[in-house]
Structure formats: structure tokens, C-alpha cells
C-alpha positions, 0 to 999 in steps of 0.5 A: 107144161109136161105132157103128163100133166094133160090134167093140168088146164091154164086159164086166165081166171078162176072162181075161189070161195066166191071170188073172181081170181084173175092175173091182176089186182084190178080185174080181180077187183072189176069182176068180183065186184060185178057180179056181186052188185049184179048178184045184189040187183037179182035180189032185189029184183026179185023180191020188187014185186012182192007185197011189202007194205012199209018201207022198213019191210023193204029195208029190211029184205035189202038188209037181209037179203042183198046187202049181205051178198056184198058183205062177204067179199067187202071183208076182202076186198075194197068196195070201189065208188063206181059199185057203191054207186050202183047198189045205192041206185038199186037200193033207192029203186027197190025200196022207193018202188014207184014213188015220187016222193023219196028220202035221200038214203042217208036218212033211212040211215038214221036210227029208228030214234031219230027217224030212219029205219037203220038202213046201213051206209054200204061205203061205212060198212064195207070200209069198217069190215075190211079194216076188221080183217085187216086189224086181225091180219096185222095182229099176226105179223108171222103169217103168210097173211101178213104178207099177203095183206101187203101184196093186195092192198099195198096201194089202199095201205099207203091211202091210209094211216095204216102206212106209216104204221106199216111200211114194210107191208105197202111196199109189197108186190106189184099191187102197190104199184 
């Protein structure tokens, strides 16, 4: 750079609204998503020793409290199997504390009518909220966004239905390949 610009400083990733930018799509999605299930976990945590009596208590600090912490980002970015798994995890550990008998998550899934406690499916979920945002995107095709939602998610678009409605988008930017 010039030396008028000594204000100016390189780095190799920057934190924006929350998300990890770093000079590949992968990393970008690696360190995103670290630190929000790790940011998730803190919550949980410190809410494990509190004194909540029912499971539906606890469903519910994990739906208000943590799962909302990954909503954010799942409206942006794809929520990788490896994360899931490990919100589950924490999720099951949190809500079961110390019991030895557990119900499979996805019943707590379940309506309140048919036996569960409205817990959501994270991978349901984040799936459906990145797919809102995409279906807004696609809505406003002279967009930069547009555009933008091709050089991201190019590999996810050809993975999905999308791609054949959308080929001009999936072969965007190296991310697609």
C-alpha cells in the first residue's frame, strides 16, 4: 500500500454484524460457526444450575436463550452437520441434566398435543430460515444481492432445486467450485 495509507491495516479475518469474514468461504463458515455453538454452550451452561424444575422450563431457556444465538447467523449461513451435532449434544446435556432417563430429542419435538414440548428441530429450522432469506433474495434479481447469493452459496444452490431454476447463480464465484 502507499505510505499514506499507514491508517490502512491487512488482516487475514474481520468480524461484521457478527460474522467471521475470512479470505475463504469454508473458513468464513468454520469460524462463524465455532464460535456461535461455543457462544450457544456458554449459555446453556450458565443457565445448568439454575433451579428449573421441568423439562419445559428448560426447553425453554434453550429456545429463548441459546437457540436464538444461532438463528441469526442460520439466516446466512448454512448450519454444517458437524455444529448441529454439537448443539444437540449440549442441548440433550442441558435439558436432561443428570438424568438417566432421556427422551430422543426429536420427541421433545413434538407438539405440546402430541407429547412434546415444542422443542425445534435446529437442522429444520436453520434450513428453513436460510431458504426465507434466499427466496427474498431471488425476488430481486437487479440486486447486487442476487449476485451475491451465487457467489456464497453456489455449491448449496446446485445441491438443491434451486439450481435448475437458477443456473446463472450456482455458477458464481469461486465458492461454487
Amino acid at each position: 500500500w502507499p505510505e499514506q495509507l499507514t491508517w490502512m491495516k491487512v488482516v487475514t479475518e474481520m468480524n461484521i454484524f457478527g460474522f467471521t469474514i475470512c479470505s475463504t468461504y469454508q473458513q468464513t463458515l468454520k469460524q462463524t460457526w465455532e464460535r456461535v455453538v461455543k457462544g450457544c454452550q456458554k449459555v446453556l451452561f450458565s443457565w445448568q444450575s439454575r433451579e428449573l424444575v421441568t423439562l419445559a422450563q428448560r426447553v425453554e431457556v434453550a429456545k429463548t436463550l441459546a437457540l436464538s444465538k444461532l438463528y441469526y447467523v442460520a439466516q446466512v449461513l448454512p448450519l454444517p452437520n458437524k455444529y448441529r451435532k454439537q448443539v444437540d449434544s449440549s442441548l440433550s446435556m442441558f435439558i436432561f441434566r443428570g438424568r438417566h432417563e432421556r427422551l430422543q430429542l426429536y420427541e421433545l419435538q413434538n407438539s405440546y398435543e402430541q407429547g412434546g414440548l415444542g422443542l425445534p428441530n435446529i437442522a429444520v429450522k436453520a434450513d428453513s430460515l436460510m431458504i426465507k432469506q434466499m427466496c427474498r433474495i431471488m425476488n430481486m434479481p437487479e440486486e447486487k444481492s442476487f449476485r451475491l447469493l451465487g457467489y456464497w452459496l453456489g455449491s448449496f444452490l446446485r445441491d438443491t432445486c434451486f439450481g435448475e431454476n437458477f443456473p446463472e447463480l450456482y455458477d458464481l464465484g469461486p465458492v461454487s467450485h
